[in-house]
C-alpha positions as CSV (number, residue, x, y, z in Angstrom):
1,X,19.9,15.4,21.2
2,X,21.9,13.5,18.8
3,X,19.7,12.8,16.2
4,X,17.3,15.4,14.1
5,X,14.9,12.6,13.3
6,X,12.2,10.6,15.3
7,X,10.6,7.6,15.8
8,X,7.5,8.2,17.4
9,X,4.5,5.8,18.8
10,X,2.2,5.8,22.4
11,X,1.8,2.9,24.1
12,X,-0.8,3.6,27.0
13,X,-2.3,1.3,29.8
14,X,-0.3,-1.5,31.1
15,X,-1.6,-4.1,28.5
16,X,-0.2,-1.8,25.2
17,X,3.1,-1.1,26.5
18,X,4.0,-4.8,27.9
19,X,2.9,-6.0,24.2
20,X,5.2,-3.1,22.6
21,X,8.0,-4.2,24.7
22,X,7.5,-7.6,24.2
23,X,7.1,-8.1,20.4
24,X,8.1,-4.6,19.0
25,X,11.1,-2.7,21.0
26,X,14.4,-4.9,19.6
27,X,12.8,-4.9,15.9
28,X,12.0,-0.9,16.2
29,X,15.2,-0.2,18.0
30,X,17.2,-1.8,15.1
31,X,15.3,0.1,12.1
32,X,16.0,2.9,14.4
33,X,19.6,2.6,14.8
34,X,19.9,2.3,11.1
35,X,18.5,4.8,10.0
36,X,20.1,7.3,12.5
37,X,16.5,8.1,14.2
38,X,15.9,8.7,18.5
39,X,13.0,6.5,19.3
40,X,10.2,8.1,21.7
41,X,7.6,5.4,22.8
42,X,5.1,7.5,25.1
43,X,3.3,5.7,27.7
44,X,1.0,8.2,28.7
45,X,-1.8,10.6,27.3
46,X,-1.0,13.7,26.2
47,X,-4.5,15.2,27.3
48,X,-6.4,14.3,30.6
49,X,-9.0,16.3,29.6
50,X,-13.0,15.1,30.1
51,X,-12.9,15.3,26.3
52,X,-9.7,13.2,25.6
53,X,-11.4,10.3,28.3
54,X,-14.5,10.3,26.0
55,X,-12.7,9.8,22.8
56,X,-10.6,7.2,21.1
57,X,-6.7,6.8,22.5
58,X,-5.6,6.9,18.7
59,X,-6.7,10.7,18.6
60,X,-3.8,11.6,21.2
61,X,-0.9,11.3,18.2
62,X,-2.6,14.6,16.7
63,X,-0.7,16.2,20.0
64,X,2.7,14.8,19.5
65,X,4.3,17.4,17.6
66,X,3.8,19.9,20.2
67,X,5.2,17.6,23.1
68,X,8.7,18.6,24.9
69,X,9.9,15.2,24.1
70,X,9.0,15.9,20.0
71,X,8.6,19.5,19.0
72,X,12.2,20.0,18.4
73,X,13.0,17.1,16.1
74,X,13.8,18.5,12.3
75,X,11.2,15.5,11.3
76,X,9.5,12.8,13.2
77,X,7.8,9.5,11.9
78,X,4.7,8.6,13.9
79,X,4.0,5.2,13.9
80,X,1.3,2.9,15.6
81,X,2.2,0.4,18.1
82,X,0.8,-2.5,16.1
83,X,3.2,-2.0,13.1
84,X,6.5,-4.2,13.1
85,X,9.3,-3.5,10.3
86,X,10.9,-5.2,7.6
87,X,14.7,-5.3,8.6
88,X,15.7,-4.6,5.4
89,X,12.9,-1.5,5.0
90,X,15.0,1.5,3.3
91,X,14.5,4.8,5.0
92,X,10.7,6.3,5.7
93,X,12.1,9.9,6.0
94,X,13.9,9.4,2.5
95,X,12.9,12.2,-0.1
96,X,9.7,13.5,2.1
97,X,10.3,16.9,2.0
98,X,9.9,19.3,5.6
99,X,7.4,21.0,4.6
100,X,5.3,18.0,3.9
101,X,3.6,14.9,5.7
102,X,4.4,11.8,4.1
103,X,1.8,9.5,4.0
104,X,0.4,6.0,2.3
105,X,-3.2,6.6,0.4
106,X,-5.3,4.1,2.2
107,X,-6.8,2.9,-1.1
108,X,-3.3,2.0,-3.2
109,X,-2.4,-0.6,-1.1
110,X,-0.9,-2.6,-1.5
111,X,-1.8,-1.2,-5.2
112,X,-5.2,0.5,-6.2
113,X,-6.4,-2.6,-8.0
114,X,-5.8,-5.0,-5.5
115,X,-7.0,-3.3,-2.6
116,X,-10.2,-3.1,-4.3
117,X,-10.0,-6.9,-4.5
118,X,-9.1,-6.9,-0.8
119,X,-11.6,-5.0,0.2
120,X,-14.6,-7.0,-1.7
121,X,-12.9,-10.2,0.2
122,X,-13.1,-8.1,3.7
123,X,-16.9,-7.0,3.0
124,X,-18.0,-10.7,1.9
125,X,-16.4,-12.7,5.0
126,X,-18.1,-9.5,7.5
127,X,-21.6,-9.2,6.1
128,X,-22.7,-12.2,8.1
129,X,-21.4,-10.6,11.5
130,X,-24.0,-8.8,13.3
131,X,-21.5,-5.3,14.1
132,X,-21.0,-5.0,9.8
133,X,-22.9,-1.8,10.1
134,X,-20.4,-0.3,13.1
135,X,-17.8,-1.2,10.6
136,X,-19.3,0.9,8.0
137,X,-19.2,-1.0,4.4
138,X,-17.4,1.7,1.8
139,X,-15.8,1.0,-1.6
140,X,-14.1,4.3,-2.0
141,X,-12.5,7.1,0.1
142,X,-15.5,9.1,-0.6
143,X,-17.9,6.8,1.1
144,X,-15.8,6.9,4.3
145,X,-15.6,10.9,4.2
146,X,-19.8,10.5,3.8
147,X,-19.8,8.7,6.9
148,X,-18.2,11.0,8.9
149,X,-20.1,13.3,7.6
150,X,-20.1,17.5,8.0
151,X,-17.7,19.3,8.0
152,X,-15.8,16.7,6.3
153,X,-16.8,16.4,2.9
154,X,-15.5,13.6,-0.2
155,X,-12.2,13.3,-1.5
156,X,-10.9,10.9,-4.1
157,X,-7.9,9.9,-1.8
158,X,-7.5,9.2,2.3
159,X,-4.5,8.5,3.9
160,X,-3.7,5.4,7.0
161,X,-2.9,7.7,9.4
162,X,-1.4,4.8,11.0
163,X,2.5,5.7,9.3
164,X,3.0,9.5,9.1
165,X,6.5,11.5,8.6
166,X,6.1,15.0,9.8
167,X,7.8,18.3,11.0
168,X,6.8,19.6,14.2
169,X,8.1,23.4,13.3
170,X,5.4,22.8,9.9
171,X,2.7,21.0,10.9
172,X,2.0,20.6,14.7
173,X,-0.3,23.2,14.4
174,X,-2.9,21.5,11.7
175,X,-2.6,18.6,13.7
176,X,-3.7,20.5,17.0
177,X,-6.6,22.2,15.3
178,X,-7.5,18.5,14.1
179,X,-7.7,17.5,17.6
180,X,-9.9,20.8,18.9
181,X,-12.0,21.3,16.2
182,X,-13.3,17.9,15.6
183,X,-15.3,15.6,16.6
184,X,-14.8,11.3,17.6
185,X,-17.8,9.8,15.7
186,X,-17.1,6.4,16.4
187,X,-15.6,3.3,14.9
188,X,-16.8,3.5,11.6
189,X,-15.2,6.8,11.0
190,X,-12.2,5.1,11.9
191,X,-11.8,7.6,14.8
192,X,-9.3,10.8,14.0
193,X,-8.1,9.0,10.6
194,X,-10.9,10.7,8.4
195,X,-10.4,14.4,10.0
196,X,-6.8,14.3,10.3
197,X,-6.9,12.8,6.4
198,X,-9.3,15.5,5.2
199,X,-7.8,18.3,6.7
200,X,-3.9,17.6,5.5
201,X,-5.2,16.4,2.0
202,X,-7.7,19.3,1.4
203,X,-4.4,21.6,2.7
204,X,-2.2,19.9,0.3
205,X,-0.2,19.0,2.4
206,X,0.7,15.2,1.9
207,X,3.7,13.4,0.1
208,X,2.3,10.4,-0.9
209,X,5.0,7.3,0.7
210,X,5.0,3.6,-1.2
211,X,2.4,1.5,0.2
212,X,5.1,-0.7,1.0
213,X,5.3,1.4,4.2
214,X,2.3,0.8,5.3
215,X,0.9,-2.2,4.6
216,X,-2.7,-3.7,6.0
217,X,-1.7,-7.6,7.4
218,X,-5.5,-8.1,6.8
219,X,-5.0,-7.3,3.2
220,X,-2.0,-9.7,2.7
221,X,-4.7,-12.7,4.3
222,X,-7.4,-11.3,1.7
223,X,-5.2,-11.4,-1.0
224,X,-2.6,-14.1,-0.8
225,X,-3.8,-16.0,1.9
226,X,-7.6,-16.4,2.4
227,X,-7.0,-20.0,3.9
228,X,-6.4,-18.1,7.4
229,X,-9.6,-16.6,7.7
230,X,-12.5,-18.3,9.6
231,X,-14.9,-18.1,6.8
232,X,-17.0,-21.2,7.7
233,X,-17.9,-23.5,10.1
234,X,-15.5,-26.4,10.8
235,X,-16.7,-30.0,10.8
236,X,-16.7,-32.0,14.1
237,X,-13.4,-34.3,12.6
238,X,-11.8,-31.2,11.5
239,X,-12.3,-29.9,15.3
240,X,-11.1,-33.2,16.7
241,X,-7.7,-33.4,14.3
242,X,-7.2,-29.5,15.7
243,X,-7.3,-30.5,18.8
244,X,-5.1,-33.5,18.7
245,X,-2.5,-31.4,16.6
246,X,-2.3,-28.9,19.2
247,X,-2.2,-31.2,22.1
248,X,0.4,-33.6,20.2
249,X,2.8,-30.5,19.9
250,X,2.2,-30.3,16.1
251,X,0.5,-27.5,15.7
252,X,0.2,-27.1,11.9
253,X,-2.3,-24.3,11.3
254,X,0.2,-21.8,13.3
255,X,3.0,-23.1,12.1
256,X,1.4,-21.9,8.7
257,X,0.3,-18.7,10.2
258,X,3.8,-17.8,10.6
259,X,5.3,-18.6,7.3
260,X,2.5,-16.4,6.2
261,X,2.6,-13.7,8.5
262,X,6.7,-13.4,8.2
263,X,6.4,-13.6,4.5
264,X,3.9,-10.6,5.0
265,X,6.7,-8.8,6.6
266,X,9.4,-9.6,3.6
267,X,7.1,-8.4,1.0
268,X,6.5,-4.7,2.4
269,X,8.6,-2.1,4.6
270,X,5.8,-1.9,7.4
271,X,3.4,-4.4,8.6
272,X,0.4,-3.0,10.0
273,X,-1.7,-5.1,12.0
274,X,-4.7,-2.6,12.3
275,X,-7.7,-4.2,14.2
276,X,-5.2,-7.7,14.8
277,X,-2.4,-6.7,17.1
278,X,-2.0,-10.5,18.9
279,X,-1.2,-11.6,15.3
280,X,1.9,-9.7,15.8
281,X,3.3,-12.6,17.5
282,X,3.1,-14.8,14.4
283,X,6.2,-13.0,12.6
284,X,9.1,-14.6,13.2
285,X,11.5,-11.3,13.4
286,X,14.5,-13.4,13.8
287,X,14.3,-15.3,10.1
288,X,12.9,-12.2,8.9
289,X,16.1,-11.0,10.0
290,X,17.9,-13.2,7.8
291,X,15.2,-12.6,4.8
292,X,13.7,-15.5,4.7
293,X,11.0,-17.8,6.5
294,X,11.6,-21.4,8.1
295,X,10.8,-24.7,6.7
296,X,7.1,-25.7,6.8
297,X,8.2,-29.4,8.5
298,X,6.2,-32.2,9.0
């Protein structure tokens, strides 16, 4: 082993891993390499068990730490398979110390008053769609601890478990008992996020990162760029111009999507596309590589 720090992600099942290696293996191999890191993508579960099949996929990272292929790493960033990098992120293991987890507070990004703002934008658009309530409507971390109910109880902060820099000598076990003791309560309890965010929290356990490194793509189209969303019905000309656009080889509204999507990327150190990962495709890593974005064009 050459290097005492890890990249860490799973992508399992045929469809996860070909869209990893597809969109996300050069851009993660580079951060990798500059940042003096081994990267471990995982294509298959770590438990078989009846209870791991009945449960969200997501709750299998609580078991990396303890895995041959991890548990000797110094430090190890786990990372979900829907996140791509800035190429000119700094260093995610910078300045979090071993005995901690590093982790971004759900609620500060991309800062605390904005993600408020994001949120009320999320909330308004979904309250039409008939699965709102699987989503679970909050405004605060405590309403997501109340919905996953006992033994979790509030706390004024919740981490994305979707970016977290850990030490398997230091933590795998809280991370294990995470896995056994609880229980996968559905969507709305955002799976093993809320356990896993209750116990390390209520532990004290958490260095909290710069949101920068883990940053929600949906909160960028909130914030910055509502025009993206599908907020109302189009008009029958407006359907017929799409059409013709797309067919003509002009096709304007991605061409937009991806000056917004890569200027998503340049304005954090990890895009996340929780909920979104076929918007992936939008970034174009290869001007992000140069730091900027292409000409709009005609």
């Amino acid at each position: 082993m050459m290097n005492t720090k890890a990249i860490v992600t799973l992508a399992v099942g045929e469809s996860f891993k070909s869209h990893w290696e597809k969109v996300c293996r050069k851009n993660w191999e580079t951060y990798a390499k500059k940042h003096g890191c081994d990267l471990i993508v995982i294509d298959h579960s770590l438990d078989d068990s009846e209870k791991a099949l009945r449960r969200s996929p997501a709750w299998q990272k609580c078991l990396i730490l303890n895995d041959s292929a991890v548990r000797n790493y110094d430090q190890v960033a786990w990372i979900d398979c829907d996140i791509l990098f800035n190429p000119a992120a700094p260093d995610v293991f910078h300045d979090v110390p071993l005995e901690k987890v590093g982790a971004v507070n759900s609620f500060s990004d991309p800062t605390s008053e904005e993600n408020q703002v994001a949120l009320q934008r999320f909330w308004n658009i979904h309250r039409s769609v008939s699965n709102i309530a699987a989503l679970g409507e909050y405004e605060k971390p405590e309403d997501v601890y109340l919905q996953y109910g006992p033994p979790v109880e509030p706390l004024s902060a919740m981490l994305n478990a979707g970016v977290l820099v850990a030490s398997p000598k230091h933590h795998a076990e809280v991370w294990r008992f995470v896995y056994e003791n609880y229980d996968d309560r559905g969507q709305h309890t955002y799976y093993e996020n809320v356990p896993l965010s209750y116990e390390l929290i209520k532990g004290d356990w958490i260095h909290w990162l710069d949101p920068k490194f883990n940053h929600i793509w949906a909160w960028s189209k909130m914030l910055h760029y509502p025009f993206l969303q599908e907020s109302s019905p189009r008009t029958l000309a407006d359907k017929i111009l799409r059409r013709v656009a797309t067919w003509s080889g002009n096709n304007y509204e991605r061409r937009v999507s991806v000056l917004c999507a890569t200027s998503a990327l340049l304005n954090c150190h990890f895009l996340h596309f929780a909920g979104c990962p076929k918007e992936m495709e939008l970034v174009d890593l290869e001007m992000a590589g140069r730091g900027g974005v292409r000409n709009l064009g005609v």
